[in-house]
N, C-alpha and C positions, 0 to 999 in steps of 0.2 A: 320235216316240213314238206319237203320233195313228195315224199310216201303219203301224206297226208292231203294233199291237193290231187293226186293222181287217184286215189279213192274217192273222191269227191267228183272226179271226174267218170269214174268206173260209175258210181251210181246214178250219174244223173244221166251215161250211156244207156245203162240196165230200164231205169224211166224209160226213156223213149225207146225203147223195142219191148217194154209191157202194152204203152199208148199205139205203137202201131201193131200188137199180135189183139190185143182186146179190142178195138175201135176202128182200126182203119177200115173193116169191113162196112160195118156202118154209116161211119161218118169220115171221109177222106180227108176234106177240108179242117176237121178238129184233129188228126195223125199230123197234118202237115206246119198247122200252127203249133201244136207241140213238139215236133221236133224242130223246127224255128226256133220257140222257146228255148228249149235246151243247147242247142247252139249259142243261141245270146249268151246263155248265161258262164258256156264253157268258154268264149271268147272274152268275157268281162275279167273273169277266175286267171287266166291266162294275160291278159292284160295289167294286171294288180302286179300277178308275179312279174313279171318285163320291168314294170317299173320299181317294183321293190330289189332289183338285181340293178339294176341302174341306179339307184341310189349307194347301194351297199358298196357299188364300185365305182361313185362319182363326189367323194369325198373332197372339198377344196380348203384351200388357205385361206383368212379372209382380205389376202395382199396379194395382188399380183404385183409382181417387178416389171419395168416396163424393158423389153428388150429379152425378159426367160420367160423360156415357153412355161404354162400351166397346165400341170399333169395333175390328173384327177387318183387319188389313191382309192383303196380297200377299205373300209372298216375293219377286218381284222388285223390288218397291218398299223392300223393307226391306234387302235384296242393297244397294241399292244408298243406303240411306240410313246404315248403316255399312261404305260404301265396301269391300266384297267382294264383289270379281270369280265368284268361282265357291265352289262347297256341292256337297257329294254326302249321300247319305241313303240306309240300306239298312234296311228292317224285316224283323223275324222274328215271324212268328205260326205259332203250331202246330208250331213245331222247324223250320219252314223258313224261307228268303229270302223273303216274297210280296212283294215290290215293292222295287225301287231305280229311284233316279232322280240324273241328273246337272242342277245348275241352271248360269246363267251360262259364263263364259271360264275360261281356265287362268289367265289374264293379263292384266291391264287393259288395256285397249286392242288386245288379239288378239284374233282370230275363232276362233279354236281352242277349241270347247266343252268342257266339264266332261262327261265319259261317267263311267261306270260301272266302268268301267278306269281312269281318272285317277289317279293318286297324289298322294294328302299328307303333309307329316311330320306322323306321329302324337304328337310329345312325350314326354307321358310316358305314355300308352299303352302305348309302348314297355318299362314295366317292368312291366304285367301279363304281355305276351309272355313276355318276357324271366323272369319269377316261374313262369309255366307252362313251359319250357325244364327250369330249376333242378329245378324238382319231377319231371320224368320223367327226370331223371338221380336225383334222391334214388328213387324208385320203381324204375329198374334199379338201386340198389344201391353206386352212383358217389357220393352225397354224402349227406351226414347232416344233419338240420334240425338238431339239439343239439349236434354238435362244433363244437370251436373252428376257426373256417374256418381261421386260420392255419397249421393240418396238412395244408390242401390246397392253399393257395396256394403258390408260387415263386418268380414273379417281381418277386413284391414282399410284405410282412406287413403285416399291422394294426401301427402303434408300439404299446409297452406301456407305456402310465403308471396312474396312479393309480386311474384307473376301470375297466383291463380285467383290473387283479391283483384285484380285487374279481369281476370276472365276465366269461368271455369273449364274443367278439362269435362268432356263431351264424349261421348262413342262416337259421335260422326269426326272429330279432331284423332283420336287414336285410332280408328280404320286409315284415315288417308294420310298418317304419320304428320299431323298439324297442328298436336296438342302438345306441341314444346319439350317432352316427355326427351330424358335420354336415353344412354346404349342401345347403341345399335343394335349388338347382336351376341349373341352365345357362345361356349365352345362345350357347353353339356361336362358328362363324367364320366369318366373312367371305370370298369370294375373295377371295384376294391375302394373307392375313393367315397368318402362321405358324399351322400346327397341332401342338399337341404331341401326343408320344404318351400312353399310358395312365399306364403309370408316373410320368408328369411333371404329368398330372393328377390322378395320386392324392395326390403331395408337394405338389404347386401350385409347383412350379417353373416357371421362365418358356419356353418362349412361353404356357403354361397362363394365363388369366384367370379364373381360381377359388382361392380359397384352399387349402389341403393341407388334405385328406380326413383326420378325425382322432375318435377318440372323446374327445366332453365330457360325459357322463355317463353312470352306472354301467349297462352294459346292460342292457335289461327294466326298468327305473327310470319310463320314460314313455314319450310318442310324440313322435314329433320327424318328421317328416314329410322324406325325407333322399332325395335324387340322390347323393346320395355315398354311399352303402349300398349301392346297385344298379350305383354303378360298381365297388364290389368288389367285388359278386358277378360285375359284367363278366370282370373279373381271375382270378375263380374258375372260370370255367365253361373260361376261355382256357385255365387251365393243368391242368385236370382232361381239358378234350378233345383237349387240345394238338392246338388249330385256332382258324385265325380266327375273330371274333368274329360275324362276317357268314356266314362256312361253317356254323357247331356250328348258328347259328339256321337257318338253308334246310335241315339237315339233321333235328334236331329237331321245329321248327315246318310251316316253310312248304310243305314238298316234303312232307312225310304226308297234310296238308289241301289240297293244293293248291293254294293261295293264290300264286298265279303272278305273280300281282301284290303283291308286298311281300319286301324288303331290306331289311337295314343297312349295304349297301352305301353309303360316302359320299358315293364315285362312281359314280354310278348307273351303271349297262348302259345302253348305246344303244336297248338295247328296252324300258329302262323309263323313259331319260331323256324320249324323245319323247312319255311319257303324261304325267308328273309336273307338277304345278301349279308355279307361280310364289308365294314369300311375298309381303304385304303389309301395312307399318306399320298403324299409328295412320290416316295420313296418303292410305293408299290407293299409296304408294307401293312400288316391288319395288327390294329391297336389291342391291347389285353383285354378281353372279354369277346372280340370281333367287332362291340356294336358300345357307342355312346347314349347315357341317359340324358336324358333332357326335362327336367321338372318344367323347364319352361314348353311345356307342351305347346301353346297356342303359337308359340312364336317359331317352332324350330322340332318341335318334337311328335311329328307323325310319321307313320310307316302306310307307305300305299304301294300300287301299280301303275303305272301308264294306261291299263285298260280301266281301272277303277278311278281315276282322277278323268279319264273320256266320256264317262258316265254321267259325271258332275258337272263338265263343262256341255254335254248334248244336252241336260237339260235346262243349261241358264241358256242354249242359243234358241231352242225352243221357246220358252218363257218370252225373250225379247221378240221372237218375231211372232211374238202372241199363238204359240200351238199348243201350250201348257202351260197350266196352271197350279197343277196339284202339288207341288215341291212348293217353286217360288211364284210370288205375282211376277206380271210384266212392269210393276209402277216397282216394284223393289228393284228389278233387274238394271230400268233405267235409271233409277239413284246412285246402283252400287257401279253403274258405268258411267257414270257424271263426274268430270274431273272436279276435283276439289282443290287439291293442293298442287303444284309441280305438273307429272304427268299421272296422278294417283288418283284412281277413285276410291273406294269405300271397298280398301282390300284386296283392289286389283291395280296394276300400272294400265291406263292408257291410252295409246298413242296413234297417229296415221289420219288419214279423211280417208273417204269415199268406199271402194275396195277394200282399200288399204288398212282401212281402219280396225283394230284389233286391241284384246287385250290382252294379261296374262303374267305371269309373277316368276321368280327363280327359285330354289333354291339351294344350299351350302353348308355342309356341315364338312368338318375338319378331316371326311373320308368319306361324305356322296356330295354329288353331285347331279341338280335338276333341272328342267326347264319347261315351261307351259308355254303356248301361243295357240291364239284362236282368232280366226278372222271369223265373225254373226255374218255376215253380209254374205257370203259366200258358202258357210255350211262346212266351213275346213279348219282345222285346228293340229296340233302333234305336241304328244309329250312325251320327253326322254331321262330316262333316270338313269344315272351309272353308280358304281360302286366305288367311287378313288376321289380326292378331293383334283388331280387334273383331269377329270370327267368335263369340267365344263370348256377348255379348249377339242375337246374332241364333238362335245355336243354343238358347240358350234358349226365346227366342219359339217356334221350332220345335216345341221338345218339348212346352210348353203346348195347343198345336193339338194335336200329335200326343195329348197324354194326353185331352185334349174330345174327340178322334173315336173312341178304343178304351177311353173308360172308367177311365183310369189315377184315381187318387186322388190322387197325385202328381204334381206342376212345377202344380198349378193359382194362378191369380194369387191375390192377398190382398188385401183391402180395408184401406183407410187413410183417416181423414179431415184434411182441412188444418186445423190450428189458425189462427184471427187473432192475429198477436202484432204489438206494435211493431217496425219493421226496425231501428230505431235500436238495439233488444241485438245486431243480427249484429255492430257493431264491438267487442263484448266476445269474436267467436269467430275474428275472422279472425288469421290468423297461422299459422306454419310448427310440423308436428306431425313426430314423428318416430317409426315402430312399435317396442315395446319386444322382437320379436322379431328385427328386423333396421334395422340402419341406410340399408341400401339400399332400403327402401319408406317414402318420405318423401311426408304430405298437407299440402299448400295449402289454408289453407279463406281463400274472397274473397267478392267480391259480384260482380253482373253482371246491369244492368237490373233491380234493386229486389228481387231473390233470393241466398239463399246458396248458395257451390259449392265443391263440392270438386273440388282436381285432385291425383290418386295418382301420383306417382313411383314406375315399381320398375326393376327390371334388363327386361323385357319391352317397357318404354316409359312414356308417358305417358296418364294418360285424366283427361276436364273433366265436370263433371255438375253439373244444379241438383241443390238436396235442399230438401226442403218442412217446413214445422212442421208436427210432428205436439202439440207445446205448446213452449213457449218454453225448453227444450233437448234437446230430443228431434226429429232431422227423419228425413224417409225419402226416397227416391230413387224415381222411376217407374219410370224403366229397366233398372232389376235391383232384387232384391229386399235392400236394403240399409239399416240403421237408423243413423244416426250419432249419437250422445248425449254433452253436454259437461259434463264434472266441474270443480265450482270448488272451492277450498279455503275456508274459515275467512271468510278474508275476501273471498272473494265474486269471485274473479277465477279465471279458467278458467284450469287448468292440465293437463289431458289431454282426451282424447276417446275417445271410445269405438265400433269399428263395432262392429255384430250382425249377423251373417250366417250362415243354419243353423245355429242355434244356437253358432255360436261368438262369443267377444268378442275383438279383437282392440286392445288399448290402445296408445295415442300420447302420448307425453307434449311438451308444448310447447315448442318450442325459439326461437322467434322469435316 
């Protein structure tokens, strides 16, 4: 990169001494504003880098302790302290890309760099795509946010029971997860493992490892936050464009924006397989084949860049502040930024006023890990992809840097102080919790060297963390921004737990 900015430099030197050997004679005044020019522009080049090296080295936790100092770490120290090989990063200031960068390998233990081209699976990124897709089929006139999808589907319907004689399921209800619709979310396949097709994942028939796709409450009723929604709009977009699911998106998406780099292809192309990163556990390990399938493409299963996803997002900020039109309108953009549900608009989360106001989606699969944010108002947005499923406590640290070097108000850390309690209450907390939203994200809370921990079970894997008293049942975590608080009854014995995260509560009730 070093080599490649100092050439950049080298020529725009070589410029200004052709502008002053051709012209100065002539015209002094046009030698002098062009070498001005070039100056600006070598001090701008020079400026980007400074602040990409202050970032790279200003890495934080999102907890300060009150009383220890806050030291700013490395990115390759922390790359490497939760065990991820490789991270890409593209920023957007002023409506354009100013700077991407690739860190680490594709692959633990390969020499094969992370570029700028590299590909990751996006997760669930993949249903903003996929929500902006939907929308410029509704905007030519092909789909309706308020009809009952089931006049456009074919190859398979929504079942009708009790909740949808009451109200039907909608494309504007499954973009902003409010069409009652279940599961959350996917864990894709293995090589070697049967892949079912869509239909079999909509029923949850077998080879499927997901339950059947089904409405359990009245649609528009709440938020339910649902991969099973976006895989029937998968089904919808199939049988409306009647084309594959990977075709309608390069058709749609990828080929208007040029985004060269990014499929839903499951099998990649040999020109995109040779860029694509390798997954990696918990563990720092890469799963049998390197990479998981996902039939559930709309929900979970695409492959992109950070420069290719900066592409997508400069032209919805364009669109919204009315400079283009030729992708999407500005009347689609402001719908699909219209909360609807929770903090959801139509395929995007979001949230903030003024400045502040932004939006942008995550995603998670069982070995990457993503993240999107954009503030329209301002012209600034960054997205970061890594290859490891604890990519996403590293991409937080990321953002925190990032928001201390441009100002953001937002990802900055939060002060907490350690209460002194007796450790002898941690054995009123240890034991097995269970989330009352799903069975399959199961917490451990134990001890470990005179501290409490918790370790989360979910479908994505496992992960171990101390948590700190913040008073004797209230603790918090360093390493992500997370409260844990435990409820006793009557008599004084703990029977749920409670986390706090972004302002959400998420309860456990105790099973062991």
């Amino acid at each position: 990169m070093k080599i490649g900015i100092l050439f950049v430099l080298l020529f725009l030197l070589l410029l200004a001494s052709n502008f002053s050997t051709t012209d100065n004679a002539a015209s002094p005044s046009a030698a002098n504003s062009e070498s001005a020019l070039v100056d600006s522009s070598q001090n701008a080049l020079l400026d980007v880098e400074q602040k990409i090296r202050r970032i790279e080295n200003g890495l934080l936790l999102p907890v300060i302790v009150k009383g220890e100092p806050s030291v700013p770490m490395k990115l390759a120290d922390r790359m490497q302290f939760y065990k991820t090989p490789g991270a890409s990063v593209a920023f957007i200031n002023n409506g354009r890309i100013e700077w991407a960068r690739g860190y680490g390998v594709r692959q633990i233990g390969s020499r094969e760099p992370v570029t700028t081209e590299t590909l990751f699976q996006a997760g669930s990124i993949s249903k903003a795509v996929t929500a902006i897709a939907a929308l410029r089929l509704v905007q030519a006139g092909k789909l309706s946010l308020d009809e009952d999808v089931n006049r456009k589907l074919v190859s398979w319907k929504v079942p009708e029971n009790e909740f949808t004689r009451e109200k039907k399921v909608t494309l504007r209800g499954l973009l902003s997860h409010s069409a009652g619709v279940n599961v959350s979310s996917f864990t894709g396949y293995l090589s070697g493992e049967q892949v079912p097709t869509l239909v079999q994942v909509l029923d949850g028939e077998k080879p499927a490892n997901s339950p059947a796709i089904r409405v359990e409450a009245i649609p528009g009723s709440r938020f339910n936050y649902s991969g099973g929604g976006f895989t029937i709009i998968q089904q919808l977009l199939v049988d409306v464009e009647k084309k594959p699911f990977s075709d309608l998106m390069r058709e749609l998406v990828f080929e208007p924006l040029k985004m060269k780099h990014s499929t839903f292809e499951q099998t990649l192309p040999k020109n995109l397989a040779v860029l694509a990163a390798a997954g990696h556990n918990a563990s720092g390990e890469t799963p049998t084949g390197k990479r998981r399938v996902f039939p559930e493409m709309a929900a979970a299963g695409m492959w992109t860049t950070p420069s290719d996803l900066a592409r997508l997002i400069i032209e919805v900020q364009q669109a919204q502040a009315e400079q283009s039109n030729k992708f999407i309108s500005t009347s689609t953009v402001n719908k699909m930024l219209t909360v609807q549900s929770g903090e959801w608009g139509l395929g995007f989360s979001v949230e903030g006023a003024g400045l502040a106001w932004r939006f942008g989606h995550g995603g998670s699969t069982p070995e990457f890990n993503s993240y999107l944010t954009t503030y329209n108002q301002t012209g600034q947005g960054v997205i970061i992809m890594t290859n490891s499923l604890r990519g996403n406590a590293l991409i937080n640290e990321i953002l925190r840097s990032i928001a201390r070097e441009y100002g953001w108000s937002d990802f900055r850390p939060k002060e907490r102080t350690i209460a002194k309690i007796d450790p002898k209450v941690y054995a009123d907390y240890t034991g097995r919790y269970e989330f009352e939203f799903s069975s399959d994200y199961i917490v451990t809370i134990g001890t470990e060297a005179g501290n409490l921990t918790t370790e989360l079970k979910q479908p994505t894997g496992q992960s171990k963390a101390v948590i700190y008293p913040q008073s004797e049942t209230r603790f918090f975590r360093k390493d992500v921004d997370v409260e844990v608080s435990f409820v006793k009854d009557e008599m004084g014995r703990v029977t749920h737990l409670i986390f706090h995260q972004e302002g959400q509560e998420l309860r456990a009730k105790r099973v062991k």
